[in-house]
VMD Tcl script that draws the C-alpha trace (Angstrom):
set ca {
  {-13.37 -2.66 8.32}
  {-10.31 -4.11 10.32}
  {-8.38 -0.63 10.56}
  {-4.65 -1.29 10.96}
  {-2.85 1.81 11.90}
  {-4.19 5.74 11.90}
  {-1.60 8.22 11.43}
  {-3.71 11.15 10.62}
  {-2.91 14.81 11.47}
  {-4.23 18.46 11.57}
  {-4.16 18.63 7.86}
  {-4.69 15.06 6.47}
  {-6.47 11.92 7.23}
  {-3.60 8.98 6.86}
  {-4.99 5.39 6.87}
  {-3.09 1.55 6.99}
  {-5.39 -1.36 6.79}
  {-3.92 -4.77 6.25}
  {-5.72 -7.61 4.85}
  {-8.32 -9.80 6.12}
  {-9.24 -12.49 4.68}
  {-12.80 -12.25 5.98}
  {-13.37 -8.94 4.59}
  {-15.57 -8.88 1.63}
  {-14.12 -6.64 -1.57}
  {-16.47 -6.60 -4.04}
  {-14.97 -5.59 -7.32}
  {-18.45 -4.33 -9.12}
  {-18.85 -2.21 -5.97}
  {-15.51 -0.91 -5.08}
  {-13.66 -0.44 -8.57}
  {-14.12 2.82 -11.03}
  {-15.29 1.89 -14.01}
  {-13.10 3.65 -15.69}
  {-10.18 1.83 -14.42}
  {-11.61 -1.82 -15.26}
  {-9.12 -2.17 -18.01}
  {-6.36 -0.79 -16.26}
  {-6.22 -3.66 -13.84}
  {-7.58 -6.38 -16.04}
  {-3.71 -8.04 -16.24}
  {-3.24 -7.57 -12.43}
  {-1.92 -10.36 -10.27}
  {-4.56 -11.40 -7.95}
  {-2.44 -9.51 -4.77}
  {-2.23 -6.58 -6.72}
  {-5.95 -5.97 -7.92}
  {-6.60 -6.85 -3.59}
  {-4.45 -3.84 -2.64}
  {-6.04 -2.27 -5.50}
  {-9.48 -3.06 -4.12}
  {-8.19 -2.29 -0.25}
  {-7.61 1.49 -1.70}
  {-11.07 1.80 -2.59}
  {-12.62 0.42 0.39}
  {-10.29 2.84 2.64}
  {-11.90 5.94 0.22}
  {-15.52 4.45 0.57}
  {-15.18 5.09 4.55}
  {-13.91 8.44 4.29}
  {-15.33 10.18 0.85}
  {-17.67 7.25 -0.52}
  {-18.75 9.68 -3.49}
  {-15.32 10.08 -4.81}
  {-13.26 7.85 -7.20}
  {-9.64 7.83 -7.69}
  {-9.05 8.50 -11.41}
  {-5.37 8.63 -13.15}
  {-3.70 10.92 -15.37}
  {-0.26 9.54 -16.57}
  {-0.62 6.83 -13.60}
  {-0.85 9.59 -10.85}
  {-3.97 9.02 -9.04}
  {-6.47 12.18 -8.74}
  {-9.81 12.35 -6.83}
  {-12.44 13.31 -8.63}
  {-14.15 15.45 -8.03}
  {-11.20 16.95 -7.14}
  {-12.09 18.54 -3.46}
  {-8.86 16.57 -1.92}
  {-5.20 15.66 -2.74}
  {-4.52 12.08 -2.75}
  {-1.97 9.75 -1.88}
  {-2.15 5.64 -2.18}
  {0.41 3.13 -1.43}
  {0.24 -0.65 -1.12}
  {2.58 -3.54 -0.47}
  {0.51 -6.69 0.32}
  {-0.93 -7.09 2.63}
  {-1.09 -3.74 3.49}
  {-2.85 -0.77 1.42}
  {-2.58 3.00 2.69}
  {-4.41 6.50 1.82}
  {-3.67 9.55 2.39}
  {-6.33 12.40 1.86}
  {-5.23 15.93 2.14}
  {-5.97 19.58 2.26}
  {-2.21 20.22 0.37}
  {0.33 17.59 -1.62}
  {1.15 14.52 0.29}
  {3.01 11.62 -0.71}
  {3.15 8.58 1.36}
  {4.77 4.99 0.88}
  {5.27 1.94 2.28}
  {8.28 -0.54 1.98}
  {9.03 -3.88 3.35}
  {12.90 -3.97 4.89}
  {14.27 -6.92 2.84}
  {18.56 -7.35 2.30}
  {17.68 -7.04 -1.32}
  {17.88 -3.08 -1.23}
  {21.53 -3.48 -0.49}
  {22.01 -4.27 -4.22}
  {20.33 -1.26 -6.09}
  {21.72 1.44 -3.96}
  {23.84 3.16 -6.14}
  {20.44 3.69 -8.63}
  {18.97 5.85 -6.04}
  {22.00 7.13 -3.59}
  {25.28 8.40 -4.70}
  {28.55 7.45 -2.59}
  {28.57 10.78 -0.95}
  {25.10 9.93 0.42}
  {26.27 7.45 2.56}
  {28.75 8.93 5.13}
  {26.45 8.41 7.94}
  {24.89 5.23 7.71}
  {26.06 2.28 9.94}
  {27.15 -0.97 8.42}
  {25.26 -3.18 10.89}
  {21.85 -1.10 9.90}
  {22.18 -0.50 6.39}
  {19.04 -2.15 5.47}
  {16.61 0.07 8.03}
  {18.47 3.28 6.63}
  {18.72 2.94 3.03}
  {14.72 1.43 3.04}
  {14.05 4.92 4.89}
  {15.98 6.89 2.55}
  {13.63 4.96 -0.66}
  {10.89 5.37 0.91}
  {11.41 9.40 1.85}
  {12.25 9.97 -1.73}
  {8.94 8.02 -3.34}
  {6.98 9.71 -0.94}
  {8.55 13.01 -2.12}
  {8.12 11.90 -5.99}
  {4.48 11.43 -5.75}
  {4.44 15.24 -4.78}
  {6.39 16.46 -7.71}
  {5.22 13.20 -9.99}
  {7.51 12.59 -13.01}
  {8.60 16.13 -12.73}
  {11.68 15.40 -11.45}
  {12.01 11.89 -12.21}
  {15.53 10.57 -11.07}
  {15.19 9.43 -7.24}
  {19.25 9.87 -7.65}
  {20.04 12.37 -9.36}
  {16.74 14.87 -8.22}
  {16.15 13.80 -4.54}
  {18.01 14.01 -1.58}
  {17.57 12.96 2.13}
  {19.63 14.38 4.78}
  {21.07 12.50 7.65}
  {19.17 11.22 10.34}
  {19.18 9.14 13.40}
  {16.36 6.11 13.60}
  {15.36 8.15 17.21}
  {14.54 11.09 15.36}
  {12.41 9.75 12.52}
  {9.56 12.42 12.77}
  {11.08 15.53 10.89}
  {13.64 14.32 8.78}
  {14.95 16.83 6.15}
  {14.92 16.06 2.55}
  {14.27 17.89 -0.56}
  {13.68 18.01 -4.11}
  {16.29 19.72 -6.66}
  {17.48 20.79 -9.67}
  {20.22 23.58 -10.72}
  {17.61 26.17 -10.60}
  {15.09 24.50 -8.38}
  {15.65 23.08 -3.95}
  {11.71 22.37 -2.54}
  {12.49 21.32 1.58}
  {10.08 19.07 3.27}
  {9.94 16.99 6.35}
  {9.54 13.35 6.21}
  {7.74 11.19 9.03}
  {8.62 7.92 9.82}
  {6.89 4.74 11.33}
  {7.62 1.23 11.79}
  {5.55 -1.40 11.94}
  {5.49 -5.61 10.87}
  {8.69 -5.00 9.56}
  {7.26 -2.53 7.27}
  {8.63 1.46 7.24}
  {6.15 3.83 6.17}
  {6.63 7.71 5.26}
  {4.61 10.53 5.11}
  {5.86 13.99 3.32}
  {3.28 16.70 3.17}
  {3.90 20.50 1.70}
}
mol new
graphics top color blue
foreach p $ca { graphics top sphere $p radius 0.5 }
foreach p [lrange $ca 0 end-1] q [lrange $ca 1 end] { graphics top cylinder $p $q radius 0.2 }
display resetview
């Protein structure tokens, strides 16, 4: 299988494989059955990515299945914690001894328009104009890698998340955290660039 990019570490096996068209992804082989009618709508990119998951899992644990409970994937059996992300054609996994959340985002302009649903004004001191796009796709991408940790817990990326500032040459331990009034859990994000792609890692 055309591996893309390895970004494991002492505590968790972290896997990018982008798509090839000559790679064979059986469906009947690679999908759970108990997720056939979960994807049965899915846009033909989607159920690939989908499908790109699995195969990724079948190299590494091939008797495990990712399973779902209130659309946040489990292993079963549970001997691992789990992370998946996707954005075609790329598909990522991250398989871990503790909570991980990773996630993988395209830079695209577009982000410049929905940045006060996931940022407030006091956020923004530190970003430069002429970069907004690279820092404000890090900063989404931090705080979905954080919410797959704490998964619908905390469910405002605004009002519950927050991402210190950070310089693009120090991308490997940038401080964010997870909050409420009674509630601050700090973690460490990793960055990495690739395709015009930005992809994080947080780990507990």
């Amino acid at each position: 299988m055309p591996l893309y990019r390895d970004f494991s570490d002492d505590n968790a096996t972290i896997l990018v494989w982008k798509y090839d068209e000559s790679e064979e992804l059986d469906i009947s082989e690679l999908l759970e059955p108990e997720n056939a009618e979960k994807v049965k709508d899915y846009h033909p990119k989607k159920l690939l990515e989908v499908l790109m998951v699995r195969k990724l899992l079948k190299g590494l644990k091939p008797h495990s299945k990712i399973l779902y409970k209130e659309r946040e994937p489990f292993l079963s059996p549970k001997d691992a914690e789990i992370s998946i992300t996707h954005s075609f054609p790329f598909a990522a996994i991250a398989i871990s001894k503790n909570k991980i959340g990773i996630d993988i985002e395209k830079f695209n302009p577009k982000i410049l328009r929905v940045i006060d649903k996931f940022t407030y004004e006091n956020e923004r001191g530190f970003i430069p104009e002429n970069n907004s796009v690279t820092f404000y796709t890090i900063i989404w991408s931090v705080k979905e890698s954080m919410y797959k940790i704490h998964h619908s817990k905390y469910w405002s990326l605004k009002k519950n998340y927050e991402v210190k500032p950070f310089e693009l040459k120090h991308l490997h331990k940038i401080s964010c955290r997870v909050y409420d009034e009674q509630f601050s859990d700090e973690f460490k994000a990793r960055v990495e660039f690739f395709d015009d792609y930005c992809f994080t890692i947080v780990e507990e």
